[in-house]
Structure formats: C-alpha cells, structure tokens
C-alpha positions in Angstrom: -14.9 11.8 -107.9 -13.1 10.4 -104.9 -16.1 8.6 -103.1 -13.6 7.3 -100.4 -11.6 9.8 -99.6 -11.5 9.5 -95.8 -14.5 7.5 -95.7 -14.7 4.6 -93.4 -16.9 0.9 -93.5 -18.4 2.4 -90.4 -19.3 5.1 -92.0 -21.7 3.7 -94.4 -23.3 1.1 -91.9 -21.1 -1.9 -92.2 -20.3 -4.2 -89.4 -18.2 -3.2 -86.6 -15.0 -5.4 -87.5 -14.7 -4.2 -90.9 -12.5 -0.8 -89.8 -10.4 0.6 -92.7 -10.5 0.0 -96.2 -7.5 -1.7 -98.1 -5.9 0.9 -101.2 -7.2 -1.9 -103.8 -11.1 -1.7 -102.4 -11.3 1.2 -102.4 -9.9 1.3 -105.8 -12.8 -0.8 -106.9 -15.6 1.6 -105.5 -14.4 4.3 -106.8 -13.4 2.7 -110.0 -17.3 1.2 -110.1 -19.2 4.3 -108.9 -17.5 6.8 -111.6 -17.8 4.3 -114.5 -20.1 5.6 -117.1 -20.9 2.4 -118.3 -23.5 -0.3 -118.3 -20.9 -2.8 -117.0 -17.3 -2.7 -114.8 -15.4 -5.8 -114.7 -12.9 -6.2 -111.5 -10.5 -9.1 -112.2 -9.7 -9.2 -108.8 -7.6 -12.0 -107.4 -8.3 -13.7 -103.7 -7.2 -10.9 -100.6 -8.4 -8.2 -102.2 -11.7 -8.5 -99.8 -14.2 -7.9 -102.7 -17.2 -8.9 -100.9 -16.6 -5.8 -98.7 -16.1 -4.0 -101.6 -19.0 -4.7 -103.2 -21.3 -4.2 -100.2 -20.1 -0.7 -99.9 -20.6 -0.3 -103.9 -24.3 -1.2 -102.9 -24.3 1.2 -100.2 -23.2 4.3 -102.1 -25.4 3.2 -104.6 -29.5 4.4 -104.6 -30.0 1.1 -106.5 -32.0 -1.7 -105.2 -29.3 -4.3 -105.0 -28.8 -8.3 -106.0 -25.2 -10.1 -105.6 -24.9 -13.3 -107.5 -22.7 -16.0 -106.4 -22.2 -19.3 -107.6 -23.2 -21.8 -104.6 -25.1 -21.5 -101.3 -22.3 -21.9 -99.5 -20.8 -18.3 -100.5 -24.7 -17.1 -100.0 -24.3 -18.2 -96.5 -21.1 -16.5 -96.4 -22.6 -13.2 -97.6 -24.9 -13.2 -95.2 -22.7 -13.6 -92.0 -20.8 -10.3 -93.1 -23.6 -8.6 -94.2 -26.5 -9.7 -92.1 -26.5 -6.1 -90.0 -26.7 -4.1 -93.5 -29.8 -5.4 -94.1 -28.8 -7.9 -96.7 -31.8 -10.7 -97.5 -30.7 -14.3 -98.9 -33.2 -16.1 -100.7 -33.0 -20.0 -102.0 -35.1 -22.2 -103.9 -38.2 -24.1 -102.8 -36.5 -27.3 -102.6 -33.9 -26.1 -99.6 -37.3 -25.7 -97.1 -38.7 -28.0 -95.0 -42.9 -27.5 -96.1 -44.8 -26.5 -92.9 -47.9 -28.4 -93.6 -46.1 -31.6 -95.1 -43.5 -32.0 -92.6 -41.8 -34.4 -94.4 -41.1 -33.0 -97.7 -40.0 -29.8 -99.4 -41.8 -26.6 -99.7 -41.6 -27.5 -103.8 -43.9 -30.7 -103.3 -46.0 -28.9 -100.9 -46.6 -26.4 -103.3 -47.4 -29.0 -105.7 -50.2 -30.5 -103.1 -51.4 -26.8 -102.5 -50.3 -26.8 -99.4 -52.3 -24.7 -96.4 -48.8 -22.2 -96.8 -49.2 -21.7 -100.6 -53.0 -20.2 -100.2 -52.5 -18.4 -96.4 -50.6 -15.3 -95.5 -47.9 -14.6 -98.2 -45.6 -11.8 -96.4 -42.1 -11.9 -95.0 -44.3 -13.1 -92.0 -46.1 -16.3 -94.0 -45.9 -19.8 -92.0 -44.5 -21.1 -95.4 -40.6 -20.7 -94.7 -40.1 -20.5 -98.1 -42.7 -17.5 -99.2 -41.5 -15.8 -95.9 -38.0 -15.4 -97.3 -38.8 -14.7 -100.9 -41.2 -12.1 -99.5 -38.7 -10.5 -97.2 -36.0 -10.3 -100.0 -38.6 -8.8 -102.3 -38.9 -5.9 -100.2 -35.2 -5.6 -99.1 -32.9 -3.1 -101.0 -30.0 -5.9 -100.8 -30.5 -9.5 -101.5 -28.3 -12.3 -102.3 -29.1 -15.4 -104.3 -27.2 -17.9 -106.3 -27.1 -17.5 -110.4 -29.4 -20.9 -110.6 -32.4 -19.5 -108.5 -31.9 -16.0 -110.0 -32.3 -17.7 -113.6 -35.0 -19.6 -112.4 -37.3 -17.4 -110.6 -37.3 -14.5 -113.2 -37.5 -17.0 -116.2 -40.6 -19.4 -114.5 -41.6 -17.9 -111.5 -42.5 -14.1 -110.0 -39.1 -12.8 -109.9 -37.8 -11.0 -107.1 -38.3 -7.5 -108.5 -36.4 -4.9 -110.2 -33.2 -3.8 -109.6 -31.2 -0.9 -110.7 -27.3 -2.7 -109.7 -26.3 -6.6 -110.5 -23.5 -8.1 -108.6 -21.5 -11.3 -110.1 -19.3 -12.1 -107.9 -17.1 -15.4 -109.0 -18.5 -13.8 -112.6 -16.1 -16.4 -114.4 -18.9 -19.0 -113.9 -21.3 -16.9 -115.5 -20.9 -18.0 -119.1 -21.3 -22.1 -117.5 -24.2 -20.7 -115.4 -26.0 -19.3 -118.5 -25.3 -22.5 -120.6 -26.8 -24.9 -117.9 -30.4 -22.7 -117.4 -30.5 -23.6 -121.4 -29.6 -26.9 -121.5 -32.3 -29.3 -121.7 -32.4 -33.2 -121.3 -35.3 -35.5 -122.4 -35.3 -39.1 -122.0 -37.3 -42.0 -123.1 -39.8 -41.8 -120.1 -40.4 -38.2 -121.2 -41.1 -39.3 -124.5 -43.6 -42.1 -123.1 -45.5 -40.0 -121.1 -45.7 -37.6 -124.7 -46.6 -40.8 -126.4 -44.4 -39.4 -129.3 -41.6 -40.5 -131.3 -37.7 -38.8 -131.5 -37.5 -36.7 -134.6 -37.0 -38.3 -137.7 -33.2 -36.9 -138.1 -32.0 -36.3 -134.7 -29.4 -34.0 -135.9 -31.6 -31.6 -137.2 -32.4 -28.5 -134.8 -35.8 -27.3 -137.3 -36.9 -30.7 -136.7 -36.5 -30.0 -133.1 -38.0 -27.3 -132.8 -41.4 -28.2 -134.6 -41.5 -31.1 -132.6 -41.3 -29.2 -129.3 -44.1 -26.9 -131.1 -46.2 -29.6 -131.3 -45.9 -30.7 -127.3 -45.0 -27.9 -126.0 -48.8 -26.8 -125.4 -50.1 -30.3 -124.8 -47.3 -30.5 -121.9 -48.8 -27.7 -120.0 -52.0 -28.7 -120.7 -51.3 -31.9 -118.7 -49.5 -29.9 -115.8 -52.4 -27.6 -115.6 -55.1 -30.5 -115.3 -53.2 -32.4 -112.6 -52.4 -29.3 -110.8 -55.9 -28.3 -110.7 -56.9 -32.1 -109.4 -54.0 -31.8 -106.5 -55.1 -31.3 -102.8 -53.8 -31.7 -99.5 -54.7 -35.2 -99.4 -53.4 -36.1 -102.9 -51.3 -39.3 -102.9 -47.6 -39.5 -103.7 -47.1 -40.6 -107.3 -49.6 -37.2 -108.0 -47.2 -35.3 -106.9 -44.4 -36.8 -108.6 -46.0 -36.9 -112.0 -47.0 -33.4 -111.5 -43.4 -32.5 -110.6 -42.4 -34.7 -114.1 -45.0 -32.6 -116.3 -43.9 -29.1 -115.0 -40.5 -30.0 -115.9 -41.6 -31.1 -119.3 -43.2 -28.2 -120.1 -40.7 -25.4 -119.0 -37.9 -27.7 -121.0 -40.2 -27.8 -124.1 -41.1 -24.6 -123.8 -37.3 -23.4 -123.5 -36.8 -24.9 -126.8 -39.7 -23.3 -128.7 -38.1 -20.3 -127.7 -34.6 -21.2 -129.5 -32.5 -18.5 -131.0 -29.0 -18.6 -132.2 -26.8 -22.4 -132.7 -27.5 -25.1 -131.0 -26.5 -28.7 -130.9 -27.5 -31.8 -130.4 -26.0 -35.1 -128.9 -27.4 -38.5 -128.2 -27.6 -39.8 -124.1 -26.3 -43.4 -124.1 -27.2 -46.0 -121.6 -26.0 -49.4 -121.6 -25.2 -48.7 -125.1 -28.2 -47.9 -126.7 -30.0 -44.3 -126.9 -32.0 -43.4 -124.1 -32.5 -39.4 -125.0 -30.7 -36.5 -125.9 -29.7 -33.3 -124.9 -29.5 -30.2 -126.7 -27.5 -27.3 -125.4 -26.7 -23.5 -127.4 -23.4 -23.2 -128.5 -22.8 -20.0 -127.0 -23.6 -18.8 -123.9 -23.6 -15.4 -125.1 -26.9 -15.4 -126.8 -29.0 -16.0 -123.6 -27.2 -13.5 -121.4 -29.6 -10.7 -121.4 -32.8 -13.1 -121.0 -31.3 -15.4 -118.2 -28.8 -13.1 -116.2 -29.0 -9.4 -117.2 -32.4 -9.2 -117.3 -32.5 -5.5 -118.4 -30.6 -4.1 -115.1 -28.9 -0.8 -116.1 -25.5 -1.2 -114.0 -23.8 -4.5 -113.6 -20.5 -5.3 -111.9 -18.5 -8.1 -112.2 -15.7 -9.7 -110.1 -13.7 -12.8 -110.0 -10.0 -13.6 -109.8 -10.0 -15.6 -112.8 -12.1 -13.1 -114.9 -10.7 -12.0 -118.3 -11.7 -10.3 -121.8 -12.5 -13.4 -123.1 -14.8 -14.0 -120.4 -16.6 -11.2 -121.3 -16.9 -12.0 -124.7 -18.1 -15.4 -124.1 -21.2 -12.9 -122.2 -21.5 -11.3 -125.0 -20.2 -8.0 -123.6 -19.0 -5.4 -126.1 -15.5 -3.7 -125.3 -17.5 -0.1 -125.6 -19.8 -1.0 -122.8 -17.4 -2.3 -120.3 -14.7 -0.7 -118.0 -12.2 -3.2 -117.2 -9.6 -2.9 -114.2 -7.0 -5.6 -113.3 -5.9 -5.3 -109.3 -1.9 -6.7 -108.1 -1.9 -9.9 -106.2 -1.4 -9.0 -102.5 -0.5 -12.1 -101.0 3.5 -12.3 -100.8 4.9 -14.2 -103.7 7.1 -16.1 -101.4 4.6 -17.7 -100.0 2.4 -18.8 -102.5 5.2 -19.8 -104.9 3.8 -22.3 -108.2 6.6 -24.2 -109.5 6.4 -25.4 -113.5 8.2 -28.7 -112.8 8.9 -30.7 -115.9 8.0 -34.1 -115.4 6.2 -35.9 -118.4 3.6 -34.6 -120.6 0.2 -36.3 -120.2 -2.6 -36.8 -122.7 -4.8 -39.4 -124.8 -1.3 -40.8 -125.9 0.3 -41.0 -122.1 1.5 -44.3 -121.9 2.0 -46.9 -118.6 5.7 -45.6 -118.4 4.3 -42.1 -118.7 2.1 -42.4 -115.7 4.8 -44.0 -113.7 6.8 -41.4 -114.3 4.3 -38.9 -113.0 3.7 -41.5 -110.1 7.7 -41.0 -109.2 7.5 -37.2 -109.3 4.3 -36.8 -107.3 6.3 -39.4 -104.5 9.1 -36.9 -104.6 7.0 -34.3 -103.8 5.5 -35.8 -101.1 8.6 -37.6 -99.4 9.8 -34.2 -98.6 6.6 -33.2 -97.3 5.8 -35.7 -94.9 5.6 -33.5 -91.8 2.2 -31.3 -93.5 -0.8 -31.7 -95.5 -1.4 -31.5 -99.1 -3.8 -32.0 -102.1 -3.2 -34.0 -105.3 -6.0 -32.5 -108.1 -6.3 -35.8 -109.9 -8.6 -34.8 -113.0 -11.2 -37.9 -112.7 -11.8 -40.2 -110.3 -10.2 -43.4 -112.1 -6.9 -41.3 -112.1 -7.0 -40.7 -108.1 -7.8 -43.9 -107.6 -5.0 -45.2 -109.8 -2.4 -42.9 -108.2 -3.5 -43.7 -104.8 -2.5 -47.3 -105.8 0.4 -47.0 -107.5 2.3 -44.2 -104.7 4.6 -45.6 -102.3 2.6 -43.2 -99.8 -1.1 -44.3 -101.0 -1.5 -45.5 -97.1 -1.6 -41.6 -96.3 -3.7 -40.9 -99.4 -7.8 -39.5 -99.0 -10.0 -40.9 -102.5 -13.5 -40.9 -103.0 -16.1 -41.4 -106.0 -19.1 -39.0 -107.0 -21.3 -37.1 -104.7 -18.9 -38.2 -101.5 -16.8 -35.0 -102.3 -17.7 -33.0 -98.7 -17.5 -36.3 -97.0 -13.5 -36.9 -97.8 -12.7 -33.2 -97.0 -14.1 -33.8 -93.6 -12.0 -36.5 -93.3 -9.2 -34.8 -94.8 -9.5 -31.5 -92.5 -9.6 -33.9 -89.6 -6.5 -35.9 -90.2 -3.0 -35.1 -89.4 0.1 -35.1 -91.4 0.8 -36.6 -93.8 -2.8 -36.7 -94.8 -3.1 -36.1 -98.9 -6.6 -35.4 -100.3 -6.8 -36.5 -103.9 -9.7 -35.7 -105.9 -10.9 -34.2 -108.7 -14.0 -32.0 -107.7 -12.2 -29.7 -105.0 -10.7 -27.2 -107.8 -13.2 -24.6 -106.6 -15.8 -23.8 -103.6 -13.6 -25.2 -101.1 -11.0 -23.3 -98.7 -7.8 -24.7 -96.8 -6.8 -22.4 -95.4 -3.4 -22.8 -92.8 -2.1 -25.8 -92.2 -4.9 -27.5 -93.3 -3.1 -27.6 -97.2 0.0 -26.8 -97.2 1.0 -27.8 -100.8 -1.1 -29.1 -103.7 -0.2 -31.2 -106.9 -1.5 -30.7 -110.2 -0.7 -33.5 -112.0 -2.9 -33.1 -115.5 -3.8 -30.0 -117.2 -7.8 -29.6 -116.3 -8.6 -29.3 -119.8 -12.4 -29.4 -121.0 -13.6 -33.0 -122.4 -13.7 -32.1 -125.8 -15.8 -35.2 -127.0 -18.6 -33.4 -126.8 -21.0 -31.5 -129.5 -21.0 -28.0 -127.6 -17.1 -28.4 -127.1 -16.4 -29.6 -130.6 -18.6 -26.7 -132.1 -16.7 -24.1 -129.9 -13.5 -25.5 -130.8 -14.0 -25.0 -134.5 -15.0 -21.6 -134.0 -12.7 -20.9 -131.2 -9.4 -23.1 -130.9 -8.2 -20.9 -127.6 -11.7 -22.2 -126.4 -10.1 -25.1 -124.3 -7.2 -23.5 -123.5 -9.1 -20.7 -122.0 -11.3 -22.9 -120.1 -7.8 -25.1 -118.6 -6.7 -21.8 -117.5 -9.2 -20.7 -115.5 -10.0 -24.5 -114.4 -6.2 -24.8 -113.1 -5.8 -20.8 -111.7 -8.7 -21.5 -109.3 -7.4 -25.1 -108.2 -4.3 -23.0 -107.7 -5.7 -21.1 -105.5 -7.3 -23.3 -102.5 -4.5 -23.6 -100.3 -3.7 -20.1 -100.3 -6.2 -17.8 -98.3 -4.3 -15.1 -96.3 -1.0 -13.1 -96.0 -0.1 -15.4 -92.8 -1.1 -18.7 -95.2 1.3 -20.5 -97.3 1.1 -23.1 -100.1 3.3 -24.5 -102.9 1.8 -25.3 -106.1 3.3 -27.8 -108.8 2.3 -28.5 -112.1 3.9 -31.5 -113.3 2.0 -31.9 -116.7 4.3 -30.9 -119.4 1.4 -29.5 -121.3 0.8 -26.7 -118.9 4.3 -25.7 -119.4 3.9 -25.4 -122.8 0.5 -23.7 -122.4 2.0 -20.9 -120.7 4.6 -20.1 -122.6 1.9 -20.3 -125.7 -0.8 -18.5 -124.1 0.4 -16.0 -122.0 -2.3 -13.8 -122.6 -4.9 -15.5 -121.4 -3.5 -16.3 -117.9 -4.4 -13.2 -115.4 -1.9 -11.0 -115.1 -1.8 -11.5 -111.3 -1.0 -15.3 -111.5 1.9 -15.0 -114.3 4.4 -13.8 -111.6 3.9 -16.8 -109.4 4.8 -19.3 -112.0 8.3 -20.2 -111.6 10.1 -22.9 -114.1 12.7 -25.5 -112.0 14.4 -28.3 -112.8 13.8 -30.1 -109.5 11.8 -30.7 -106.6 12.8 -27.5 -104.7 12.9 -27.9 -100.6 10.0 -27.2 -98.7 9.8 -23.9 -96.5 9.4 -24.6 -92.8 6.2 -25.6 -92.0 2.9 -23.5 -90.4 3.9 -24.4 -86.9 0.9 -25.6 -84.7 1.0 -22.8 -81.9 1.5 -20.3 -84.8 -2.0 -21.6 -86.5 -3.9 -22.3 -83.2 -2.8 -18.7 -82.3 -3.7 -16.9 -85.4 -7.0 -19.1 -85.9 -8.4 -17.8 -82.9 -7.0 -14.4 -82.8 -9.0 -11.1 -83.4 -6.7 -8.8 -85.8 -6.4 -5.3 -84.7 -6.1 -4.2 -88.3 -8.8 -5.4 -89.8 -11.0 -6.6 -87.0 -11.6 -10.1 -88.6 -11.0 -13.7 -86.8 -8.6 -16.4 -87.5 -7.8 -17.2 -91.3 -10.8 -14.6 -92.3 -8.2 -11.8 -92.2 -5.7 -11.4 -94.9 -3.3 -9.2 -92.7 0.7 -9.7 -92.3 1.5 -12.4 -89.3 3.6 -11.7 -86.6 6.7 -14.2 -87.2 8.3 -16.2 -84.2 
C-alpha cells in the first residue's frame, strides 16, 4: 500500500514548516507501515530527516507511541518539532527541582516523602516530576531516553503499554542494554552488608548465592529506613536510604542472572576496592530491559547494521531491513584515507611525531577555518597540543569539562581547533563552525577488559565492529546539511587497512566517501561569513526549516 501517495506533513497534523516529504521518508513510512514483521530496521544516514519520519510512522499508526533516544539533549530536540502533535517528554526524578525541598531533587524528596509524593498525582500534581510522568502516561506519544525507559519499567511504575517502539540512534542500544545490567559494588557496600567478597571472585555461582543471601536483607534495610523518613528527616537519612535502594535493585539484578557473565576486579591505589560484573552479551537482556513485550518496533540510526541487530538478539526472520543513499553531496563531505603512520600499543616516539607532522600539514593549510582533532584520550590531546607547531590555536580539556571547551570552541574564530576525545557523538557543528576534522587513531574498544576479552574470543570482528561505528559517527559531526561542508582524514594507518579488510561492516552509505590519497589534498574555499550569517538565519521555502536545521541545496554566490 502506498500510505503516502500525495499525502502531506500537514495532512496528518505536523507542524506548519514541515511542508513536503523528501522521496527517502517517505520511503521509510511506507517501508515501516507495510512490514509484516515484529521489527524494521532503517539504516538511515544523517539528512534523511528521520525524526519527521518517524513522527508520521506514529501518526498513521493506532498505536500508543514511545521514541527512544540516547541523551536528553535529542529529547529536547524531539520535543521542539513535535511539541504541537501532542508529543509528551518525560525524565528522571533526579532532573526536577523537589517542590517542597527547594533545594534538592524530586529523587531525595521522594526519599523524605515529600508533601508532592502523598498529594495530587495527575499531569496537574505540584510535584514537577509526577506532573510529567502523569501527563506522558496518558499521552498517545512520548519521548524518553533508553536509561529512564529501562529504569522506570524495570523498578518503578512504567509508563504504560505501548503497541509501537521507536529507537532512534538504535546503534547505542546494544551499550544501553549492557549498562542497565552492569552492576558495581564497592567496599563501603560491602561494610554496610557486613559481609565478605566471595571466596573465588571469579566464580559467577559463587556470585550469585552470595547476592541470594543479601539480596532480601538489602531491602529489608531500605524498607525500614523508608518507613522511618519524614519531612523533617536529617540529611545523612536520606543519603543512606538512597545507598540501600541502590544496593538492593543491584543485588537484586544479579539474583536474577541468566546467560554469561564476567567478572573483573575495581582497583584503587592499587589494591581491590570492588568489582563489577557485567553480561557478556547484551542480547540476553533485550526483551526484559528494552522490548519489553511491544509488538512493533522500529529502529533507525546511520550507523546501524546486521551485526547490530544481532548483538540485540534480533533474528533475520523477524526483521525487515532497508538501507537509504547518503543525500548530502559527496563533494562536500569528502573523507580522505591519508597514509601517515600506523598507531598502536607498539607506536613509538618517532611514530607520534610523525603523526604530529601530518596533523600540522593539515592544519597549515587550514588556517583561515575551524576544525576538530578526535584525539582518542585525553593524555593523547594533551600531548598533541604540546607537541604542534599550532598548539597556541588548539582547545583541550580533561573529564566532565567536555561542553565547557565546545563553548569555547563555537565561540572562537579561526584557526580555533578543538581536540578531544568525547565529541565523537551528541554534538553538532554545523557551518563554519567545523569545517574539517582529524582522526588521528582508529577509536578502537579498550580490549583490556573482561566483557571485551570474552567477546573477542567469541567474536574477533567484535572490535572492529565497534571502531567502525565509533569512527563513522565522529565522521559525521561536521557535516549537517546540503549547504554544510567538512573534510575528514584518517591518518591512522590501521583504518586503512580496516577498510579494505572489512568492507562489510562499514555502511554502505559511508564507503563512497572514503577516498585513498597520497597527500594532503588543498582545501575547498571556505563557508564565507555572509554566506553562513545568511543561511543561518534564513527560513527555507522548501522545506520551511531555519538556518542549519534544513538540509536543502544553497544558493551559491
């Protein structure tokens, strides 16, 4: 059936500025709504305009609606296009300022049975956090985040039922699964247990009859302090009841065990100071923590593959899966396999210098625009920033100051260069804001690990797969519209060889943009100010969006 044959985003109740759909959405919806199977799979790549796409999927549908994504910030994104449809976004306790307790979350004020948690509990409740949860409980389209969606139907009273599951950026999915089931405890949790480690560490049985045996007396002591807590209880109440419910739900995640898991130590200072056990697969736990029994389940991302999929445990008889062209133009976006040196455990000082040279190459001929180095870890920014002859023009920063530096970097003018290693995915520079980007390692998985070392000998594409998708969406943050440009260059030897090795399990969008030269190639003429001012301000005619949110052709000067 052709759902969308003439049919128009107005016609189905979307907002005003959304006025034709592209070929490739509709595509997807039609694709999607005449699948006979439990799950479609869109690898879509960016400019396709999927979140369009997938509202109107929800709007054809009869099916109460969720869309997954995998931060707040693309929740809050959701939400400004879809707002009008009725869409409902709903977050965690913890993002909520508690009405009665004005200087703490809604999560400790429910701890110190706050006035909110016991009064009205509608979409009208004074607590800000009930009043959302209630509102997207009785809203036929709701957005969340994979975390809360995991959390809330696993520990707390869901959101409802649903007939149609949304994942968008669905590559994360297999990571999101895995982190709902890892579990941490430390030596203070064992204190407050009074208990000793298992005799043999190692030994999953012996982990799981010892979280058998405290599983019950953890909830036991949540219960009793919960029942003693008040509106006048003191502070250190609340953060030991806050410590218990945490033990409990992680000893009660591991009594509940099924499949492989593994085990590894948590050093501090060189000693043992807990450990952390983690399921092998992620596969295993993808019905309890993300399907959760919903009939009809769509999943999009640009980086999404078969072997995605699999690592969801999804059979190839239960799954449709489409592959969509990239739409920017190629010229534009070109990624240029440059061979430089190849780097690894066994890179040597002369090996980083010569990577040093190349990325200075680069640069020199780039000194009238913007651009991003993706330096792997922060030890290798900071050591490139030292050792480049243009380190005075380079942005670094350590853990948890990540949004910081790209304010600083989106303020800055030319020849501003942001290196970092935690800007691969969930941020957007879009214009002139990046205008080329480095990757100077292959962003392969620290295989040191137990989970990564068990995978590996099961799987030995396992960290190749999980480069490929690291580096496609670090590839991808400079480029965000057919008037946008950005040059990508991979100067790690290793991903040369990668690509050439494992051609299947780079999407089949991105292969075409992956071009092998010998040399630094010259740079196209740059996004010229007036051009960007202009087209960041203007309204398109075609598709009605502002600035850098439309993905339509430019006028040229």
């Amino acid at each position: 059936i052709n759902y969308m044959d003439g049919v128009h985003p107005s016609d189905l109740g979307l907002p005003a500025r959304f006025t034709e759909y592209r070929d490739s959405q509709v595509l997807m919806v039609d694709r999607t709504l005449n699948s006979s199977k439990r799950f479609v799979a869109h690898a879509a790549p960016t400019g396709i305009g999927k979140s369009v796409a997938l509202a109107t999927i929800a709007k054809y549908s009869d099916a109460r609606t969720c869309i997954l994504t995998s931060t707040k910030g693309l929740q809050e994104q959701y939400l400004g296009d879809f707002r009008e449809c009725g869409m409902k976004n709903v977050k965690g306790r913890s993002n909520f300022q508690c009405a009665t307790f004005f200087s703490e979350t809604c999560e400790e004020g429910a701890h110190r049975k706050c006035r909110c948690t016991t009064g009205k509990q509608g979409p009208d409740s004074a607590c800000p956090y009930k009043a959302q949860w209630a509102a997207a409980c009785e809203s036929p389209l709701v957005c969340t985040n994979y975390s809360y969606w995991a959390t809330v139907q696993r520990f707390g009273q869901g959101i409802g039922q649903f007939g149609l599951l949304m994942l968008d950026e669905g590559h994360d999915a297999p990571d999101e699964i895995s982190n709902q089931m890892t579990v941490t405890f430390s030596e203070r949790e064992l204190s407050m247990l009074d208990a000793q480690w298992p005799s043999t560490p190692i030994s999953m049985p012996q982990w799981l009859e010892w979280a058998e045996v405290y599983a019950p007396q953890a909830q036991v002591r949540y219960e009793r302090l919960y029942a003693l807590s008040g509106l006048n209880v003191d502070k250190s109440t609340v953060v030991a009841i806050k410590a218990w419910s945490s033990l409990a739900s992680k000893l009660k995640t591991l009594t509940n065990m099924k499949g492989a898991w593994v085990v590894e130590p948590r050093m501090y200072r060189g000693r043992v100071d807990g450990y952390q056990l983690q399921p092998i697969w992620p596969y295993t736990y993808a019905e309890e923590v993300l399907f959760r029994g919903v009939p009809k389940i769509v999943i999009v991302s640009a980086t999404l593959s078969r072997k995605t999929l699999q690592l969801l445990g999804i059979k190839s008889q239960d799954v449709d899966f489409y592959e969509y062209p990239y739409e920017f133009p190629k010229e534009r976006c070109p990624v240029y396999s440059l061979p430089t040196v190849a780097m690894n455990y066994k890179s040597t000082d002369e090996d980083f210098s010569v990577l040093v040279n190349r990325i200075d190459e680069i640069i020199g001929g780039r000194l009238d625009r913007k651009g991003m180095i993706h330096g792997v870890s922060y030890k290798r920014a900071k050591d490139i920033a030292a050792a480049s002859a243009y380190g005075q023009h380079m942005i670094i920063h350590q853990s948890g100051e990540t949004q910081d530096a790209v304010k600083v970097f989106m303020g800055s003018q030319a020849p501003a260069v942001l290196v970092s290693p935690a800007t691969t995915t969930g941020y957007d520079f879009a214009g002139d804001l990046c205008e080329y980007q480095i990757i100077c390692k292959a962003p392969y998985p620290d295989m040191r690990g137990a989970v990564q070392t068990a995978r590996r000998t099961v799987d030995w594409l396992y960290p190749a797969y999980e480069m490929v998708m690291a580096l496609v969406q670090a590839a991808g943050r400079g480029m965000r519209s057919k008037g946008d440009q950005c040059e990508t260059f991979l100067i790690d030897d290793t991903i040369t060889k990668a690509f050439d090795k494992h051609g299947g399990l780079w999407p089949r969008w991105f292969r075409p943009l992956v071009k092998k030269v010998g040399e630094v190639p010259d740079p196209p003429p740059p996004l010229t100010p007036s051009l960007v001012d202009e087209f960041a301000n203007e309204t398109c005619d075609e598709c009605g969006r502002i600035g850098f949110e439309c993905e339509c052709p430019v006028p040229q000067d």
